[in-house]
N, C-alpha and C positions, 0 to 999 in steps of 0.2 A: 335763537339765543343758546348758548352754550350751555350743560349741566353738568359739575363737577359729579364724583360716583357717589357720593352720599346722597343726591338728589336735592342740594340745594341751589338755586340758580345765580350766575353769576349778575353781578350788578353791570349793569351796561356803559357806565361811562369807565368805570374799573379798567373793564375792558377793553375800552376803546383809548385810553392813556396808554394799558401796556404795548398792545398794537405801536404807538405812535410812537413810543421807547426803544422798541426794535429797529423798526425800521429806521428810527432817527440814529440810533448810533450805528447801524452798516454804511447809511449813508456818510456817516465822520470818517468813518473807517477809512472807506473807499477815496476819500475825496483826500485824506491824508497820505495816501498813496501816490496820489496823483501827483505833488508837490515836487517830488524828486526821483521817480521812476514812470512816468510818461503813462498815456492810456492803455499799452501794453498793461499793464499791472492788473487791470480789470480781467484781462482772460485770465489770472490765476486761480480767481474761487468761481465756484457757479454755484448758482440759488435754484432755486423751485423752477422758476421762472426764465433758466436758461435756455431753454428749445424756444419760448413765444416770444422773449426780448430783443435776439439777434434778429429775426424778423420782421419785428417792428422798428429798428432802430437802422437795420442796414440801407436799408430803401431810402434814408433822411440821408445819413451818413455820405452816400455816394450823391448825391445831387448839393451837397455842399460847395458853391465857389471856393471855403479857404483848403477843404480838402483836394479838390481841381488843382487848385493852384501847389498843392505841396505834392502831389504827384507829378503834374510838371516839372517841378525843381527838381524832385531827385530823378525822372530820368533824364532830365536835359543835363543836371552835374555826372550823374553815370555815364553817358554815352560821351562827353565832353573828357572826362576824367581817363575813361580809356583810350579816348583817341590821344589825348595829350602825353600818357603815360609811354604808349606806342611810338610818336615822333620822336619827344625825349628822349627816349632808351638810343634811338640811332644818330640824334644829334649830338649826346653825352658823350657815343662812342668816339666820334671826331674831332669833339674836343676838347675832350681831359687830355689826354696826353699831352698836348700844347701847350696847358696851364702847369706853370712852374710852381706855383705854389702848393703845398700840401692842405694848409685853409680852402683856397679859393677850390682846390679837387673836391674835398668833404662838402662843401658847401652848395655845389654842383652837384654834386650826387641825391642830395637831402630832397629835390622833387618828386625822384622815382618813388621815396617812400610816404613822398606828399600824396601825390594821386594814388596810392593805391590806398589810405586810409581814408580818401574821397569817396573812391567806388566801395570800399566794406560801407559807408556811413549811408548811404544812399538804400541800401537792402532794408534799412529796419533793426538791423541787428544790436544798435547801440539806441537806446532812449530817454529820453529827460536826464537825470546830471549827468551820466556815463557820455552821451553824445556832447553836453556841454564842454563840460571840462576836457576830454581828449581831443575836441573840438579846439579849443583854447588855446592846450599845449601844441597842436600840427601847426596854427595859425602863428601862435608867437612864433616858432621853430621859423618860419619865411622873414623875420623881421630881419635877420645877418643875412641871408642871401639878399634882401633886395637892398637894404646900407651896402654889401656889398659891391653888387651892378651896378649901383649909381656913382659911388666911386670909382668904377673902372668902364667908364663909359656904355654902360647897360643900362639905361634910363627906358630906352622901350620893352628892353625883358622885363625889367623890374614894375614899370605901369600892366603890363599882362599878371604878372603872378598878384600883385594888387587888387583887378579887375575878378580875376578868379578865386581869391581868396574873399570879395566883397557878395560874389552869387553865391561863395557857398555857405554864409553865413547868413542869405537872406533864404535858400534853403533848409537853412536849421531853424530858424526864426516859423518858417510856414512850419513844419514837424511840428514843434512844439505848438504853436498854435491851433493847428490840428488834432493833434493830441488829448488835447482842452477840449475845445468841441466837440469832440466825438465822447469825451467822459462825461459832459455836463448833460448830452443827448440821453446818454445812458442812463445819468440820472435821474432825469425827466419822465425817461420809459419806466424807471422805478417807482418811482412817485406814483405815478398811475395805476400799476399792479398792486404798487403796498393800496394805494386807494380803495383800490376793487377788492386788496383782501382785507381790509377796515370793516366794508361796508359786509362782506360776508361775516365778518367775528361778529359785529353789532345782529 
């Protein structure tokens, strides 16, 4: 049991409330974090406890199916997203020139800089809203190109950018999911440590 320096001892349930105080609001903290900036957000503070948590938690972490599963998705959209971007570029070259219109050129071109915000989103570098929303804005951006195609006899380009605009959103979907579980993991391994350092304060 604790002894403040006057040499009077602390009352033990005192203590063990304030214990539960700390840790109860890092745990709000952290968990309000998570709402709108993804499980990234957790590597920005470290606690007492950051050399034994990553160790306890990575070893869960990687044997996850939804995390399997969102690592799939983003390299099967990345390796997809480059190979598509690569075709593109030398199908575009052949045939903008042919298209009379100055829409239908712009509109045409607007894939190259589809896939390449595919392959940035695929790294990790955009998380929870940032991934949402500029997620949002690429995905509306296909909605005049494929009205378009279908209009002008492109009904099977326009089911392809469709088809690939539906994987990459069920890839953002695992992210975020993942994201989730891997913070709720974390706080679980927190729970334990604050437990173990409860029972040290009592």
């Amino acid at each position: 049991m604790l002894r403040p320096k006057n040499g009077e001892r602390r009352h033990q349930a005192v203590t063990k409330q304030a214990a539960q105080q700390i840790v109860g609001r890092e745990r709000r903290e952290r968990l309000s974090q998570l709402v709108w900036c993804g499980g990234g957000c957790f590597d920005s503070r470290r606690r007492v406890n950051s050399i034994v948590r990553p160790y306890v938690t990575s070893r869960i972490m990687w044997t996850s199916p939804q995390t399997a599963l969102a690592h799939t998705l983003r390299w099967a959209v990345g390796i997809l997203s480059t190979l598509l971007i690569l075709f593109y570029y030398f199908v575009l070259a052949a045939v903008l020139p042919w298209e009379p219109s100055s829409l239908g050129q712009l509109l045409l071109a607007y894939p190259l800089l589809y896939f390449a915000y595919c392959i940035l989103s695929c790294f990790g570098v955009l998380r929870g809203r940032a991934l949402v929303v500029s997620g949002t804005i690429a995905n509306v951006g296909l909605v005049p190109l494929i009205i378009w195609l279908l209009m002008n006899k492109g009904a099977l380009v326009a089911v392809l950018f469709s088809a690939f605009a539906l994987l990459w959103c069920w890839m953002c979907v695992a992210r975020l999911a993942d994201d989730a579980d891997r913070a709720l993991k974390q706080m679980r391994a927190e729970q334990i440590v604050g437990g173990e350092r409860r029972e040290r304060v009592s």
